[in-house]
C-alpha positions in Angstrom: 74.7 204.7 34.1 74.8 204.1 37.8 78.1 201.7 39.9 77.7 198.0 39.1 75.9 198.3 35.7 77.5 196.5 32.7 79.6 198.9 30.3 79.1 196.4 27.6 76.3 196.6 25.1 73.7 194.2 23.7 76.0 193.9 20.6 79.3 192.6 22.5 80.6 195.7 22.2 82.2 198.0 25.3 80.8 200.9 26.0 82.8 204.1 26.1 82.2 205.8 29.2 83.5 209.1 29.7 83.2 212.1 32.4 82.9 215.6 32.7 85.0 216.8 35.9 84.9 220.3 36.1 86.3 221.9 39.6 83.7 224.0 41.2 86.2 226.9 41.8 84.6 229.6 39.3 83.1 230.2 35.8 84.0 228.0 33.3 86.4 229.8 30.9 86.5 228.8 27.3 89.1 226.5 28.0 87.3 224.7 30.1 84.6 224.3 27.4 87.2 223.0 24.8 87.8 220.4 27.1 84.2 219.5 27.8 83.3 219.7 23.8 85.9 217.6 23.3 85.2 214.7 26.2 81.3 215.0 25.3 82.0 214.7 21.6 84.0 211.9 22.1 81.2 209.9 23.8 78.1 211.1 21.5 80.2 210.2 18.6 79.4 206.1 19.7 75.8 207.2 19.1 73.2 206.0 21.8 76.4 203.1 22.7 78.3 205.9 24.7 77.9 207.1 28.5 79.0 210.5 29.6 78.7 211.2 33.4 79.3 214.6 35.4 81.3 214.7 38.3 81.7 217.7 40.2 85.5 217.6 41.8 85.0 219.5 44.5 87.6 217.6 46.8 89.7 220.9 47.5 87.4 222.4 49.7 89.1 225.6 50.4 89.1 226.6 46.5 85.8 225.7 46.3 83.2 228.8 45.3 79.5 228.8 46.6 77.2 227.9 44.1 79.9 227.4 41.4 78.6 224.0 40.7 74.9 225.1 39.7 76.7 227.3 37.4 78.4 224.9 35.6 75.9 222.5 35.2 73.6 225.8 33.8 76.0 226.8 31.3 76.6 223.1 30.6 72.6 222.4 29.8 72.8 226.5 27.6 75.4 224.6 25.5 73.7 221.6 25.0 76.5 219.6 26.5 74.4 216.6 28.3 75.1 213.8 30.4 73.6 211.0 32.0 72.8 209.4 35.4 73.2 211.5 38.6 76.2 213.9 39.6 78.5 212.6 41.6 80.3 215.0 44.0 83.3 214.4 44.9 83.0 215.9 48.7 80.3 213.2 49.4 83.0 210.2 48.6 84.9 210.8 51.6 84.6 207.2 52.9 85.5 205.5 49.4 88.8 207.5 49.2 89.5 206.6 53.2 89.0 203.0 52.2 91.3 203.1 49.3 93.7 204.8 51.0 93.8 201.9 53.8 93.9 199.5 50.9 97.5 200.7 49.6 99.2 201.4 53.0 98.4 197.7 53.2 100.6 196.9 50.3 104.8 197.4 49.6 107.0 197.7 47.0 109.1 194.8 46.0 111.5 194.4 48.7 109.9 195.5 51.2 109.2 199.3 51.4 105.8 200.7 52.1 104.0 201.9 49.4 102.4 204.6 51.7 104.9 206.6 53.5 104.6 209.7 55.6 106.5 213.4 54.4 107.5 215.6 56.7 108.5 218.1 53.7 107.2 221.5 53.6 106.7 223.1 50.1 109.7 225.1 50.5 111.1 222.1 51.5 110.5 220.2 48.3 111.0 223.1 45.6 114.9 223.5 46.8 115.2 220.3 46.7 114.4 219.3 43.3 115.4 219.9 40.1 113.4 222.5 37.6 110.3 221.0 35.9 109.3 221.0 32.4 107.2 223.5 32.5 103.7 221.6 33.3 104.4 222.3 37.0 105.0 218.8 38.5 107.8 218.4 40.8 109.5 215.2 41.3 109.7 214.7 44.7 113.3 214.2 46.0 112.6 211.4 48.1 113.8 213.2 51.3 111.2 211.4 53.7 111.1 208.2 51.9 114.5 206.7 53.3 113.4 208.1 57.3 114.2 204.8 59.6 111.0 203.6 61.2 112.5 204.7 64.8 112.8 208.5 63.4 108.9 208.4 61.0 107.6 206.9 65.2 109.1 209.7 66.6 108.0 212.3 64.6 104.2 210.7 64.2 104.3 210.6 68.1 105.3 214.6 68.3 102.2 214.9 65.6 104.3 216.6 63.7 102.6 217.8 60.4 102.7 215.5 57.2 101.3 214.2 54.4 101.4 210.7 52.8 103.1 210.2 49.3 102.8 206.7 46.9 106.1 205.7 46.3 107.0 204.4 43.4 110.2 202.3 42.4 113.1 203.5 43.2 115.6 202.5 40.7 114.6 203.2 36.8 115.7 199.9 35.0 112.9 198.1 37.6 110.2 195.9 35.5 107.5 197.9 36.7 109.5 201.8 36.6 108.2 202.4 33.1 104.6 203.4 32.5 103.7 203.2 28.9 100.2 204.0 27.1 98.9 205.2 23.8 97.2 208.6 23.5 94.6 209.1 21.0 96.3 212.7 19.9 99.5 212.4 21.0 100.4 208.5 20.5 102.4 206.4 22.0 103.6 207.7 25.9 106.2 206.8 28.4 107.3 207.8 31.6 110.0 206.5 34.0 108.2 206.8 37.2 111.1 207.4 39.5 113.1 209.8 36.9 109.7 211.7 35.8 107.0 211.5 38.0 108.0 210.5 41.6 106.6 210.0 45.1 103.5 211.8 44.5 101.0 212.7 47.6 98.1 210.9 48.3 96.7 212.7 51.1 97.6 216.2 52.1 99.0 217.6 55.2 95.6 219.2 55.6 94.2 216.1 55.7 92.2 216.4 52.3 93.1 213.6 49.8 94.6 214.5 46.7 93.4 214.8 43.6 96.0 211.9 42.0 93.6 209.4 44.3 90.4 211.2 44.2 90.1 211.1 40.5 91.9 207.4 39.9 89.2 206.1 42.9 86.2 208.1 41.1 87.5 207.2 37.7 87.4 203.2 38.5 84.2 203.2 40.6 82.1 204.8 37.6 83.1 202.8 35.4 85.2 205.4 33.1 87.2 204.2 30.4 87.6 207.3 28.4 89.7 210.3 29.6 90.1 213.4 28.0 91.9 216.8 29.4 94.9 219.0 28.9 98.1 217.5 28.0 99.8 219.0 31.0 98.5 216.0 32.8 99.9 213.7 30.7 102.8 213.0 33.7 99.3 213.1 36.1 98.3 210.3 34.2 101.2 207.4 34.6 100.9 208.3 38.6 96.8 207.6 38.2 97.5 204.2 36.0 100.3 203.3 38.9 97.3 204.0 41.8 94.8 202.6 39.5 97.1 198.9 39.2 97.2 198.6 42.7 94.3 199.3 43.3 92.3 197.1 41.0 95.2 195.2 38.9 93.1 193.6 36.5 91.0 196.6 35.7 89.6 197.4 32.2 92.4 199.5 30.1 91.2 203.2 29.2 91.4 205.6 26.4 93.5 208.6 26.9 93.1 212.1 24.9 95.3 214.7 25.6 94.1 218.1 23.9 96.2 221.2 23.0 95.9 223.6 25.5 94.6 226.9 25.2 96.5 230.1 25.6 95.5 233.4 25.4 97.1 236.2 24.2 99.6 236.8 26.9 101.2 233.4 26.3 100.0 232.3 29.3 97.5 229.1 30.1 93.9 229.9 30.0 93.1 229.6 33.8 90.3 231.2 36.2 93.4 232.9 38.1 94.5 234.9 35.3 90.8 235.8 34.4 90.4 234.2 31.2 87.4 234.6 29.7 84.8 232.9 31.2 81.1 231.9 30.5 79.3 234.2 33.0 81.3 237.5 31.0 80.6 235.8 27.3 76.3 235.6 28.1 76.4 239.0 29.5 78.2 240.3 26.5 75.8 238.9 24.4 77.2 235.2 23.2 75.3 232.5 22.4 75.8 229.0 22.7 76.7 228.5 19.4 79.2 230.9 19.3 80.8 229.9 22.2 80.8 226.0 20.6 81.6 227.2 17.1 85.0 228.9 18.7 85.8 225.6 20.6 85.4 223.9 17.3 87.3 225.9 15.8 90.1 225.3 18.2 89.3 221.4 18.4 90.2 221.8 14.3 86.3 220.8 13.4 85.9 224.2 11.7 87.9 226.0 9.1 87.0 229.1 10.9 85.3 230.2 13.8 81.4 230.2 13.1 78.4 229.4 14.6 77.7 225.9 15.3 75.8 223.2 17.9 77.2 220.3 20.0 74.8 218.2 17.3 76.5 219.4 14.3 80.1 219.4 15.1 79.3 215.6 15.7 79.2 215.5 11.8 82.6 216.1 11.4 84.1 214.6 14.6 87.6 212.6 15.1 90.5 212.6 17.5 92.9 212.3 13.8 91.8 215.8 13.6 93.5 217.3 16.6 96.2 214.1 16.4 97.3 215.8 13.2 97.9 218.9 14.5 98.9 219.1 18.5 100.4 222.0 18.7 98.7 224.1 21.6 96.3 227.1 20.2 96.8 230.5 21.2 93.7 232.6 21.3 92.5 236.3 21.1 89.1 236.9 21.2 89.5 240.6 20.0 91.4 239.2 16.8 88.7 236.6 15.7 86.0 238.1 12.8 83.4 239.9 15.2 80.5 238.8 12.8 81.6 234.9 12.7 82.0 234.7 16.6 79.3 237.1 18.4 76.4 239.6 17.7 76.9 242.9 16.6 75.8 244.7 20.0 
């Protein structure tokens, strides 16, 4: 499904259209691959109705590895985990993201104040500033720039003195518009107070790359996606994408949101390519096979009662988001625990 084709159906019906968007900055780890079951899952289960679409997010050019992205789409294809149309890299969209930017720094707040706003802040800045997070690392940004007077944000702009652009969002909490509310298909009904939990979030760095809070909400509503699913610790990522996304198309089509479980391994800690969590490249040179790997992130997505062989095709069978909604507590998991003959060849 390319830009500007209708996501409805001969039927009447709305398509679901939903995305891969792995970040090119390593292997895939098995984390990854739950999320990517679980997003491709929930498009192949609308049988031929459904559009799934790969987007390689490779915005953050300095994390970026050579070659990762042929990687991933290889170990994508060994798992069987297809998609459709071209991929779209994020790196090439550098114009649509300028233009969207412009589009909100032509807009303001009720009452007057700029919805785009420069930050003079550094990091360190920010973190003694605010108060601790809950633990999904986002920090609410004090507002320390916002409230600059015009004359000071001139001078500073005209010294070229570093900075990056944040989205404000209201600034008192009982404001109409302060709450963002929207229904999760695993962990229900959400909301967030935007000033009190989420904040002035950056739009573009002081690098001068955009973020990914505007890449993905620009990428999201030019491809037509309307089915979301990732970790839950972007669950506060995703009231700051709806706010960009309403001012930057208001009347745009509402989209599902599924929030999985994450996946911890056995030192408590998030599965993540910095730790070195298992990762595809190690599981095929030990001997893995695709449906291993896939019966495991079944397993984990609570499609099977253990951990045993299986295909994308067949989990389909079995597949529902009630599954993991009855059960969202995240999974911890230890390879070296799990029965060696249900989970990989004997070597």
């Amino acid at each position: 499904m390319h830009k500007g084709e209708p996501r409805v159906d001969q039927a009447g019906q709305t398509k679901v259209v939903g995305r891969l968007a792995p970040s090119p900055t390593g292997r895939m780890h098995l984390g990854n691959i739950y999320a990517c079951l679980a997003a491709w899952l929930g498009v192949r289960s609308q049988g031929h109705g459904g559009v799934l679409r790969l987007r390689i997010e490779d915005i953050d050019t300095p994390r970026v590895v050579k070659d990762a992205d042929c990687w991933i789409m290889d170990d994508l294809a060994w798992l069987g985990l297809d998609w459709d149309g071209e991929v779209v890299y994020q790196s090439q969209r550098a114009d649509a993201y300028t233009q969207a930017l412009n589009q909100l720094e032509s807009q303001q707040l009720v009452g007057g104040q700029p919805l785009i706003y420069p930050c003079f802040c550094s990091r360190a800045d920010i973190r003694a500033a605010s108060a601790p997070n809950e633990g999904d690392g986002f920090i609410v940004y004090p507002g320390t720039c916002r409230g600059l007077s015009p004359q000071v944000v001139s001078e500073r702009l005209a010294r070229a003195q570093r900075h990056s652009l944040r989205i404000a969002v209201p600034d008192q909490p009982d404001e109409p518009d302060a709450i963002c509310r929207f229904d999760d298909l695993i962990f229900g009904p959400q909301s967030f107070n935007l000033p009190r939990q989420v904040g002035d979030v950056v739009v573009k760095r002081s690098d001068g790359l955009v973020s990914y809070q505007l890449a993905v909400t620009v990428d999201d509503l030019a491809m037509g996606i309307n089915q979301i699913v990732r970790g839950r610790d972007l669950l506060r990522s995703t009231a700051i994408q709806m706010w960009i996304r309403n001012h930057l198309q208001p009347q745009a089509p509402r989209v599902q949101y599924a929030h999985l479980p994450l996946i911890d391994g056995v030192d408590g800690r998030r599965m993540s390519k910095r730790f070195g969590s298992p990762d595809l490249g190690s599981l095929r040179r030990d001997g893995w096979s695709s449906r291993q790997v896939l019966g495991v992130c079944g397993w984990l997505l609570g499609l099977l009662d253990r951990p045993r062989p299986a295909s994308a095709q067949e989990l389909l069978d079995g597949f529902t988001w009630n599954t993991l909604a009855a059960d969202r507590r995240d999974r911890q998991l230890d390879l070296s625990g799990l029965n060696v003959s249900d989970t990989k060849p004997s070597l």
